[in-house]
DRENMI-916372 format. One record per residue (C-alpha): residue number from 1; chain; x, y, z. Coordinates in nm, 3 decimals. Layout:
% residues N
kolvo,vexfi,x,y,z
NUM,A,X,Y,Z
...
//
This chain:
% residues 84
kolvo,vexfi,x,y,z
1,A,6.591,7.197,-7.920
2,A,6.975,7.188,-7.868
3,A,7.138,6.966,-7.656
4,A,7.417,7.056,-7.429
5,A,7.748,6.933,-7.561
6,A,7.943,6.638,-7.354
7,A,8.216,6.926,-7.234
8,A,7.937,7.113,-7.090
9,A,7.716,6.816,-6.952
10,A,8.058,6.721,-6.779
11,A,8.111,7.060,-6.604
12,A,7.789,7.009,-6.450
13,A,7.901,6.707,-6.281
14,A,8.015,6.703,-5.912
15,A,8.405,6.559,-5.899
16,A,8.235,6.276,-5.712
17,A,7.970,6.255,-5.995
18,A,8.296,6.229,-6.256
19,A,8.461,6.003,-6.030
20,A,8.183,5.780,-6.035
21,A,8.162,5.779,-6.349
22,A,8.491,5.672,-6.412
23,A,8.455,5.417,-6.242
24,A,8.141,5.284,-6.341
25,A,8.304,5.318,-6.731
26,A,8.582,5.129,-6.557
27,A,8.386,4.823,-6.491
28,A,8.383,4.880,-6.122
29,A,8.061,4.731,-5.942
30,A,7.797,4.916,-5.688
31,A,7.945,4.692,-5.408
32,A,8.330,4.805,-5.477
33,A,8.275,5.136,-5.574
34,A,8.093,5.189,-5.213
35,A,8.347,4.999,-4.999
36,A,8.597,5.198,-5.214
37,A,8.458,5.565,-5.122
38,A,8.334,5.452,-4.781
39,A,7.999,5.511,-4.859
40,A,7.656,5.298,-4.866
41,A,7.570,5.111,-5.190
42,A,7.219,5.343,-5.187
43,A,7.483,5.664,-5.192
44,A,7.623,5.494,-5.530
45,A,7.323,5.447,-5.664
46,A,7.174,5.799,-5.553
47,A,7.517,5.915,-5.753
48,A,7.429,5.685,-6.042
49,A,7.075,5.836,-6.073
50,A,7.214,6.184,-6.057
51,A,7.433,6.121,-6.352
52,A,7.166,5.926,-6.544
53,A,6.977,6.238,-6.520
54,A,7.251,6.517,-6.610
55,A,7.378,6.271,-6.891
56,A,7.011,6.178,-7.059
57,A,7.089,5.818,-7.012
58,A,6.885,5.550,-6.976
59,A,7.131,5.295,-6.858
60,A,7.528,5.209,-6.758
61,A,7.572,5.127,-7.077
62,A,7.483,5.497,-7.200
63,A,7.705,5.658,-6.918
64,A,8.015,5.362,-7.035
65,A,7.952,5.528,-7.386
66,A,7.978,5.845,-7.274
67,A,8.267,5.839,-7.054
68,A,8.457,5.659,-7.369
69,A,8.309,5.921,-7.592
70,A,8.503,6.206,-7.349
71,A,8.792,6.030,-7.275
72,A,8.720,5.922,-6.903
73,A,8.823,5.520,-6.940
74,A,9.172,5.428,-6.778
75,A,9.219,5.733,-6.732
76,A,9.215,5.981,-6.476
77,A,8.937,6.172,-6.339
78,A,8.961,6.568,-6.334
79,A,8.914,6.561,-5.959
80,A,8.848,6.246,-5.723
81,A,8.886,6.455,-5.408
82,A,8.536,6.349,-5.217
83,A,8.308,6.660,-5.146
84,A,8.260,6.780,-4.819
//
């Protein structure tokens, strides 16, 4: 069984998946991450589960790894535009 590389797990993220993401990898809590997006904390964590899913991980730690692993920490995102 092959796995999808990290280039093409990352084009199946949303841009407010990837901007989550970056964030989380960022060290940004549930709580600031909704009052920064104007969202609820459940929508964050609805997000969160989404990406644990299209990632394979099991934990923040495995998305943090990931988003280091592909260049998403202190960086910028490739789109942080919210979705309609």
């Amino acid at each position: 069984i092959r796995r999808p590389s990290g280039l093409a797990l990352l084009r199946n993220l949303t841009s407010r998946e990837r901007l989550i993401l970056k964030l989380l990898a960022d060290g940004v809590t549930v709580r600031e991450i909704a009052t920064r997006l104007s969202v609820s904390q459940h929508t964050v964590r609805t997000h969160m589960q989404n990406l644990y899913a299209k990632l394979g991980a099991h934990s923040r730690l495995d998305v943090v790894r990931f988003a280091a692993e592909h260049g998403l920490v202190g960086g910028e995102v490739a789109s942080s535009a919210p979705e309609p």
